[in-house]
C-alpha positions in Angstrom: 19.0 8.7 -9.5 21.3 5.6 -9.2 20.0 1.8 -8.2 22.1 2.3 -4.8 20.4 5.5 -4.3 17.3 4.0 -4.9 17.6 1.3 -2.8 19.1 3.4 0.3 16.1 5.9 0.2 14.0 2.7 -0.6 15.1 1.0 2.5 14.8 3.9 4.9 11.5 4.9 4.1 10.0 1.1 3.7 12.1 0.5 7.5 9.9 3.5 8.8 7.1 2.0 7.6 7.3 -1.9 8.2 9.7 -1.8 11.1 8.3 1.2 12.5 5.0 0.1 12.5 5.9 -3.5 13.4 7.8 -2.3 16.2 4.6 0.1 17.3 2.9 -3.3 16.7 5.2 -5.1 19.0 4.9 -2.8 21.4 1.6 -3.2 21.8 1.2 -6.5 21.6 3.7 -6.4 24.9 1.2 -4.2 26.5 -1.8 -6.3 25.6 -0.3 -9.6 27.0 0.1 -8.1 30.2 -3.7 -7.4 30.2 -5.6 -10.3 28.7 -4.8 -13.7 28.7 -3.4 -16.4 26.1 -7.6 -17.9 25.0 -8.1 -14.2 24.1 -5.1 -14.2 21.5 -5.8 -17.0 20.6 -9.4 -16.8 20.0 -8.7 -14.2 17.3 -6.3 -16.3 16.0 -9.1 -18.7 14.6 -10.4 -16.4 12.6 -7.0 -15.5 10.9 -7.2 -18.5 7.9 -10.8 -16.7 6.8 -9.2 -13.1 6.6 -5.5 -14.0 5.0 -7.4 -16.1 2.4 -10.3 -13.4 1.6 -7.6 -11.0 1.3 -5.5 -13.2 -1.5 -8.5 -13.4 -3.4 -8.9 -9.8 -3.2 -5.5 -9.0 -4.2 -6.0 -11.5 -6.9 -2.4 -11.5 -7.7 -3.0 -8.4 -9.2 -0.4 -6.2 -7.0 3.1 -7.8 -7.9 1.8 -7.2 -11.7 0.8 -3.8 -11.4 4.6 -3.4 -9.5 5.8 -5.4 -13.2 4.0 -3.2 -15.4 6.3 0.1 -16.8 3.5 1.4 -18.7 0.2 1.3 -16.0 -2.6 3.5 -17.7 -5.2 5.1 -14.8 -7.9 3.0 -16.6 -5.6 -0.2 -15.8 -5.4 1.0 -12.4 -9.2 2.1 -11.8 -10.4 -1.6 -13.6 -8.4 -3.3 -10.9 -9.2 -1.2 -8.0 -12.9 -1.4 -8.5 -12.8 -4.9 -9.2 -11.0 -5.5 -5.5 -13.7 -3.3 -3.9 -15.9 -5.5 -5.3 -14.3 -8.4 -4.4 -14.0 -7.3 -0.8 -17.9 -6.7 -0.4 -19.1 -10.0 -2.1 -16.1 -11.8 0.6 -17.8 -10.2 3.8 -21.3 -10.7 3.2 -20.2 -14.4 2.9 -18.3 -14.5 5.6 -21.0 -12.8 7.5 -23.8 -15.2 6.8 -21.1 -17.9 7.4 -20.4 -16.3 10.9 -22.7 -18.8 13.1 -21.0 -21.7 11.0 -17.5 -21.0 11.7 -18.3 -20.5 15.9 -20.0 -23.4 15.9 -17.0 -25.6 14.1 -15.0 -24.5 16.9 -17.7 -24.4 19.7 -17.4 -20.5 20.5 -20.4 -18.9 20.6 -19.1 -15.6 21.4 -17.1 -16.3 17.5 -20.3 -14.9 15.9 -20.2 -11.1 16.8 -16.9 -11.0 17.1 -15.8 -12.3 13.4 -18.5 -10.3 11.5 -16.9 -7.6 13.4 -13.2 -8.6 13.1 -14.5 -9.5 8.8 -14.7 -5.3 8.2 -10.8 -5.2 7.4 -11.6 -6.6 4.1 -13.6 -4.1 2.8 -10.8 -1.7 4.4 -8.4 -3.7 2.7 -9.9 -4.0 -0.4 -9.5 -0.3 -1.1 -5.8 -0.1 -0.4 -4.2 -2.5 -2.3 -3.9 -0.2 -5.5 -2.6 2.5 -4.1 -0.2 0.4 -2.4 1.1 -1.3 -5.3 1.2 1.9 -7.2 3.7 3.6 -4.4 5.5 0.6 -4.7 5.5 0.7 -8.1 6.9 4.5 -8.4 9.4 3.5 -5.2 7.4 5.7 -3.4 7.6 4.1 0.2 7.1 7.7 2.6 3.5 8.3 2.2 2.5 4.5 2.6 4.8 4.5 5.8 3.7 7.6 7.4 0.0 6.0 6.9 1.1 2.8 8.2 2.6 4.5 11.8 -0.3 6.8 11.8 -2.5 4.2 11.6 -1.2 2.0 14.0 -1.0 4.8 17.2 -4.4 5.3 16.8 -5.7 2.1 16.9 -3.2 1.1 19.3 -4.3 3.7 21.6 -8.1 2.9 21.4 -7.1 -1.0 22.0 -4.8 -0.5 24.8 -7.5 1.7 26.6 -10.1 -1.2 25.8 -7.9 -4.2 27.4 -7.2 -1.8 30.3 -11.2 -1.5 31.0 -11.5 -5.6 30.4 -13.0 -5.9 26.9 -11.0 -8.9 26.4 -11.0 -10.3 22.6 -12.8 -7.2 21.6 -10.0 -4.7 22.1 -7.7 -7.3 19.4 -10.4 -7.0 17.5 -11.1 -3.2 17.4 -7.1 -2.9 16.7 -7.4 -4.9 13.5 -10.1 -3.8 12.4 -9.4 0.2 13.2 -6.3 -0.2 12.0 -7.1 -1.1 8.7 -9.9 1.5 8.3 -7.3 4.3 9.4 -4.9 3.2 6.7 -7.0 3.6 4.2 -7.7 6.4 5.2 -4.6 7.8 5.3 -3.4 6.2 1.7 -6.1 7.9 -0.2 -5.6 10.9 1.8 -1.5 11.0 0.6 -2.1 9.6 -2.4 -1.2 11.5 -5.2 -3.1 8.3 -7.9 -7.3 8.8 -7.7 -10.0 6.5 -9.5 -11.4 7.4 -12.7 -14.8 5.8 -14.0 -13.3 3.6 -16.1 -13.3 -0.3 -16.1 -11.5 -2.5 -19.2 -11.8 -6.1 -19.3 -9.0 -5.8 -21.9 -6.6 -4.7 -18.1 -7.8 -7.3 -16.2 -7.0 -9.9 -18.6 -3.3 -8.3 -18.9 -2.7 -8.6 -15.3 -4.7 -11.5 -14.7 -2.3 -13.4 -17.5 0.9 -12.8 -15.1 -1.0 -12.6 -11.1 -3.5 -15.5 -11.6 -0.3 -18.1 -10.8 0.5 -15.6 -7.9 -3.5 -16.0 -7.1 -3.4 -19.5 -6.9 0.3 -19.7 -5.3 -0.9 -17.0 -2.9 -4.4 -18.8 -1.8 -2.6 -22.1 -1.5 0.7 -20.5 0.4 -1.6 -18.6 2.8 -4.2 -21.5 3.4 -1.2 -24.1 4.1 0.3 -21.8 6.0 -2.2 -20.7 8.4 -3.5 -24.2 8.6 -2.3 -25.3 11.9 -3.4 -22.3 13.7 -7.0 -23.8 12.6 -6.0 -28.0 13.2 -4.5 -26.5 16.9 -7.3 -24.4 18.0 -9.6 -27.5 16.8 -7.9 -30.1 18.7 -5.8 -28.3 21.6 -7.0 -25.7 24.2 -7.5 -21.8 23.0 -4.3 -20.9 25.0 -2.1 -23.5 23.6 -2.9 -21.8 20.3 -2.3 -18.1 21.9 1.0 -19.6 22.9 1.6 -21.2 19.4 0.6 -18.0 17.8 2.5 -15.3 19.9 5.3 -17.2 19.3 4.3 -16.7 15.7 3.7 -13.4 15.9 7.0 -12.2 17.5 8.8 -14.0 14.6 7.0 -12.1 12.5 7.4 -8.9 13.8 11.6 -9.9 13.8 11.8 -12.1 10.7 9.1 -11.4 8.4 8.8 -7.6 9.1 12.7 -7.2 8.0 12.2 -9.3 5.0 9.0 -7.6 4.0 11.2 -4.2 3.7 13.8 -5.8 1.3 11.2 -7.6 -0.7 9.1 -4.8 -1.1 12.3 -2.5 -2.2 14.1 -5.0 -4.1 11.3 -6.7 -6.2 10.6 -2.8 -8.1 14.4 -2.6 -8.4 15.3 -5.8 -9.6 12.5 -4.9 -12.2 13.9 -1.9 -13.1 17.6 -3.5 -13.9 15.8 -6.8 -15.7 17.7 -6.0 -18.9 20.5 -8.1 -18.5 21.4 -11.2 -16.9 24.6 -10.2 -15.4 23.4 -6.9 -14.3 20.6 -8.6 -12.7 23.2 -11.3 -11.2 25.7 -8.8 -10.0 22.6 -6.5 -8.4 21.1 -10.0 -6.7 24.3 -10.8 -5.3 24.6 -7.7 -3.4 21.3 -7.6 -2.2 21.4 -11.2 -1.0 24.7 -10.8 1.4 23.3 -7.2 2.4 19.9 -9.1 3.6 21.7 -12.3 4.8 24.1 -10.1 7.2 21.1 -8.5 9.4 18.9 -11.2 8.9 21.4 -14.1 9.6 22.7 -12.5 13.6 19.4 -11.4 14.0 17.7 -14.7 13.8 20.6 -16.6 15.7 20.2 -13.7 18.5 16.3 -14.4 18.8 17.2 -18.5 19.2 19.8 -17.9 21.4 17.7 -14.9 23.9 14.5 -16.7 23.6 14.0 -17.5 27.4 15.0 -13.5 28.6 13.4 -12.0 25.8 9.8 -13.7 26.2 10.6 -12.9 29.5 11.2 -9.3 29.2 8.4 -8.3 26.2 5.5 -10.9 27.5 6.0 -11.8 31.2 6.3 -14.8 32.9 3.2 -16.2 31.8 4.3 -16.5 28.3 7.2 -18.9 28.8 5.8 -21.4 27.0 5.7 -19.7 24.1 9.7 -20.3 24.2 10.1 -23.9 22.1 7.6 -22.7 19.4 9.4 -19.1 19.4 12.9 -21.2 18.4 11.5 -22.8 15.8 9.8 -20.2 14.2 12.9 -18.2 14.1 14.8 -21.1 12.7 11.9 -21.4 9.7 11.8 -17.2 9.3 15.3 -17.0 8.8 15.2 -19.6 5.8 12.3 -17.8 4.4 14.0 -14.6 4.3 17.0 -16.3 2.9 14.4 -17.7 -0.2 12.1 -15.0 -0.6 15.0 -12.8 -2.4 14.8 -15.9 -5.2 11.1 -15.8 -5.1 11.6 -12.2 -6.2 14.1 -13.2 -8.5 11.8 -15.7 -10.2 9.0 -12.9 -10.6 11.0 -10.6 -12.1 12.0 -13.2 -15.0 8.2 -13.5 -15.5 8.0 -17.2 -14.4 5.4 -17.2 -12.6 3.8 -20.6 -13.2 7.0 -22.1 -12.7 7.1 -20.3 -8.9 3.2 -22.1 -8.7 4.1 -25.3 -9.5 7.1 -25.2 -7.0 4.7 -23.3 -4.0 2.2 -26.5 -4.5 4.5 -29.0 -3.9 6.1 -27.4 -1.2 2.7 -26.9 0.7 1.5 -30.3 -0.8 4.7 -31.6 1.6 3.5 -29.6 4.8 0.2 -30.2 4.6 1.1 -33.7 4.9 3.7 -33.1 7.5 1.1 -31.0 9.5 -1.9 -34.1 9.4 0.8 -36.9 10.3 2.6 -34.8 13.3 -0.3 -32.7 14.7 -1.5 -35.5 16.8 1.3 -36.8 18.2 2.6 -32.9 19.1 2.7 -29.3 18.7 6.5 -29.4 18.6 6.5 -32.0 16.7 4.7 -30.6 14.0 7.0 -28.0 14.0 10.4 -29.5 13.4 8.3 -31.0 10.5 7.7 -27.8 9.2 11.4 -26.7 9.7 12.3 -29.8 7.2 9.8 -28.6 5.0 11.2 -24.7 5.0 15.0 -25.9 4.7 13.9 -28.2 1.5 12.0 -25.3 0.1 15.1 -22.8 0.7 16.9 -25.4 -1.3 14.8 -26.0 -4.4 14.4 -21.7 -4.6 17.9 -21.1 -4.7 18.9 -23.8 -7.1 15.8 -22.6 -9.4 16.7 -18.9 -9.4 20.4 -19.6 -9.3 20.1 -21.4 -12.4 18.2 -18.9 -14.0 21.1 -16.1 -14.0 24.2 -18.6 -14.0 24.9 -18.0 -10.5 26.6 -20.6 -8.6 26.5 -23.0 -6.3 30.6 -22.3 -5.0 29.4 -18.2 -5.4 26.6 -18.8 -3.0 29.0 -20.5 -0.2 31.7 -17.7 -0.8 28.9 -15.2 -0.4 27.3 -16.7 3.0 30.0 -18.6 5.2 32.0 -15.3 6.4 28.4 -13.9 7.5 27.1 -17.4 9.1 30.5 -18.2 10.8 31.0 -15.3 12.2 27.4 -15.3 13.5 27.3 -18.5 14.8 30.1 -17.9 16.7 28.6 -14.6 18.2 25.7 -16.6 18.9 26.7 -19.5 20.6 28.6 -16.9 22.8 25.4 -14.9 23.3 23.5 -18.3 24.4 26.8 -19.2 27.0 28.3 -15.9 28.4 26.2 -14.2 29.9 24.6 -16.8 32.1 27.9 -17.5 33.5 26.9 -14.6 35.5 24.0 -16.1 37.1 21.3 -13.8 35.8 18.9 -16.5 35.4 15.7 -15.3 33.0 15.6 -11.6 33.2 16.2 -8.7 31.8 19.4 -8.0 32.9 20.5 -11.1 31.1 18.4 -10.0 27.9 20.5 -6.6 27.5 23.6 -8.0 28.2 22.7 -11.3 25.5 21.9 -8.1 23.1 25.2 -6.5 23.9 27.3 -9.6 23.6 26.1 -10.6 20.3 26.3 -7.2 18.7 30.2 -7.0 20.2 31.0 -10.3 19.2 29.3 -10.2 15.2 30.4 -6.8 14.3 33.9 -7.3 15.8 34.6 -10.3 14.0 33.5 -8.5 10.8 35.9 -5.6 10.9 38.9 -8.1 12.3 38.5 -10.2 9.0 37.6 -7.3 6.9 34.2 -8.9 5.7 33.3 -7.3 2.3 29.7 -7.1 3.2 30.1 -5.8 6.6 32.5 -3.1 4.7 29.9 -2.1 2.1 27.2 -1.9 4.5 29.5 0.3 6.9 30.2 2.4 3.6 26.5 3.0 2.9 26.0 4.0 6.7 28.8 6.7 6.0 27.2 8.0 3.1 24.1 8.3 4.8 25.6 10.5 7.7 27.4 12.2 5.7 24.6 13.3 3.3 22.8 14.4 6.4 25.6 16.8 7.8 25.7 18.2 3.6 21.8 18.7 4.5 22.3 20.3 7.6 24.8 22.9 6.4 
């Protein structure tokens, strides 16, 4: 089976399963905010730091290296897994004990039942990360992504039915946490890889040797990252943060969701074709301008809609989420844009190169983040954007330089996909209100509408090599399916 081929199965099955489920997610999410208020989301989010970094240190960097390694024996793969389940147990009884601590840093009483709860998705967690790196590993994305959907309707369901009979932060709680028991679940259910009572010190040390950098650049990435949440809900009210953090989220499910697929996809592949650097240049290119043509529109669409659509997914209520919702789509769009070089960097094996570059970069926001938080919310957030649009800088130049790809390549790659959807988007922001809409959701469809017109016409009219190879592997696709169907 060929790269392309590959890649296009790759990318459906992974979209089924990170879209899919982020878009179950979504839709959720809309149906909670109509039912509980902004303290309640953002309540949970204060407990989000303690989870994301218990579940880096789980992970131990260990994933992207089983992904690296051709020759994975089951006794490899059981030494890790039981080592993460260990991992996981040791990190919740902590947390546990720790539970009355961390409500009374924030004065929230109710913090202490509801975290110890909330804290069972790492042991859930814990006993899925193997599996999932070993689908990855084998481009195997179905089973995972028929888990993840399964997962989420379930727990959706039970959470929606919760917030509907006024449970409050308990039914955001009972979706994380069910949601993560069901997927596991489900993965060792599907999966075809099972345990074996083995454990080697000699495999940990092997994988250990590449994903302790990723450890480190993973614990202080995740930390940094999820920082303010913790600084806001310290020194602001619980609903600023649950406005802060829906924004947040709904870049995530938009930005970070789409990048997530072609990440997941394209690390394994790129791995697969690491055997030459022009091969791996020619392969990068392509999956750079493929990734840069959603992700570019889709970002400058979500800037310029922001009003209707936190209008038309949250309600009225949420409109204050609209400012941090801007930014945050500003910052995900560069982070999709680098996170293809971060791949590229892994795949040469330069791991500690990619640490050294991660702490600076968070060594800058942290500092950003203590100088700005004070003064504003906002204002800590254009600081962030600096920081992201530095970062996107020092990536690309690193990784460019690494396979002799340059600087005049990059603009010839990008400028037909960012004019054209700039243009499309500054018509998005201006055309449709000319009709007097005002925030709604007529005025959200026809922003959607405009913008798709406007980005795919300009493409065809100037015959845009991307949008022509993209249009090809659509094509294929249909066509395969008719071949099927006969």
């Amino acid at each position: 089976m060929s790269i392309r081929t590959q890649a296009v199965k790759g990318v459906a099955w992974s979209s089924v399963g990170t879209i899919g489920a982020g878009l179950l997610n979504f839709i959720l999410t809309m149906i909670l905010a109509r039912f509980l208020d902004p303290a309640d989301f953002g309540l949970l989010e204060l407990l989000a730091i303690f989870t994301i970094l218990s579940e880096a240190v789980i992970d131990s960097g260990f994933s992207q290296a089983i992904i690296r390694d051709k020759t994975a024996t089951d006794k490899d793969l059981s030494s890790v897994f039981f080592l993460n389940i260990l991992i996981g147990l040791v990190l919740y009884a902590a947390l546990f004990a720790c539970a009355p601590l961390i409500a009374g840093f924030y004065n929230e009483p109710k913090l202490i039942d509801v975290s110890r709860f909330a804290f069972l998705v790492l042991i859930f967690n814990s006993g899925t990360i193997v599996q999932n790196a070993n689908y990855s590993r084998n481009l195997d994305f179905k089973r995972p992504a028929i888990a993840s959907v399964l997962a989420i309707c379930i727990s959706g369901t039970l959470s929606v039915y919760m917030a509907f009979n006024d449970y409050g932060v308990w039914a955001l709680a009972t979706n994380m946490v069910a949601y993560a028991g069901l997927k596991m679940l489900f993965f060792w259910v599907f999966s075809k890889w099972k345990p074996i009572l083995a454990f080697s010190r000699q495999s940990l040390h092997k994988y250990f040797a590449f994903g302790g950098f990723l450890l480190i650049q993973g614990l202080v990435d995740k930390f940094v990252s999820n920082l303010e949440s913790l600084l806001i809900g310290k020194v602001y009210t619980k609903a600023q943060l649950g406005y802060f953090s829906q924004a947040r989220k709904l870049d995530s499910y938009i930005a970070q969701t789409t990048t997530s697929v072609i990440q997941r996809v394209t690390y394994p592949l790129l791995a697969k074709i690491n055997n030459g650097t022009q091969e791996l240049k020619s392969g990068y290119r392509r999956i750079l301008k493929i990734t840069m043509f959603a992700m570019v529109p889709l970002m400058l669409f979500s800037v310029a809609s922001a009003d209707s659509m936190i209008f038309t997914f949250f309600g009225p209520k949420w409109a204050k989420t609209v400012p941090y919702f801007q930014i945050w789509c500003l910052c995900g769009l560069l982070v999709s844009f680098y996170s293809i070089f971060i791949n590229l960097i892994m795949v040469k094996g330069k791991s500690k190169n990619l640490l050294l570059i991660s702490l600076a970069r968070q060594a800058l926001r942290v500092l950003v983040i203590v100088l700005l938080l004070h003064i504003g919310i906002m204002q800590m957030l254009y600081g962030i954007l600096a920081v992201t649009l530095l970062s996107a800088m020092v990536y690309s130049v690193y990784s460019m330089h690494l396979i002799g790809y340059r600087i005049r390549e990059l603009a010839a790659d990008m400028m037909p996909i960012v004019a054209t959807a700039l243009v499309a988007g500054i018509a998005t922001f201006f055309l449709p209100k000319a009709f007097n809409l005002g925030t709604s959701i007529p005025l959200f469809f026809g922003q959607m509408a405009v913008m798709a017109t406007i980005y795919l016409l300009l493409n065809a009219l100037t015959k845009n090599a991307t949008f022509l190879e993209v249009k090809d592997i659509f094509d294929s696709m249909i066509k395969r399916k008719k071949v099927d169907s006969l």
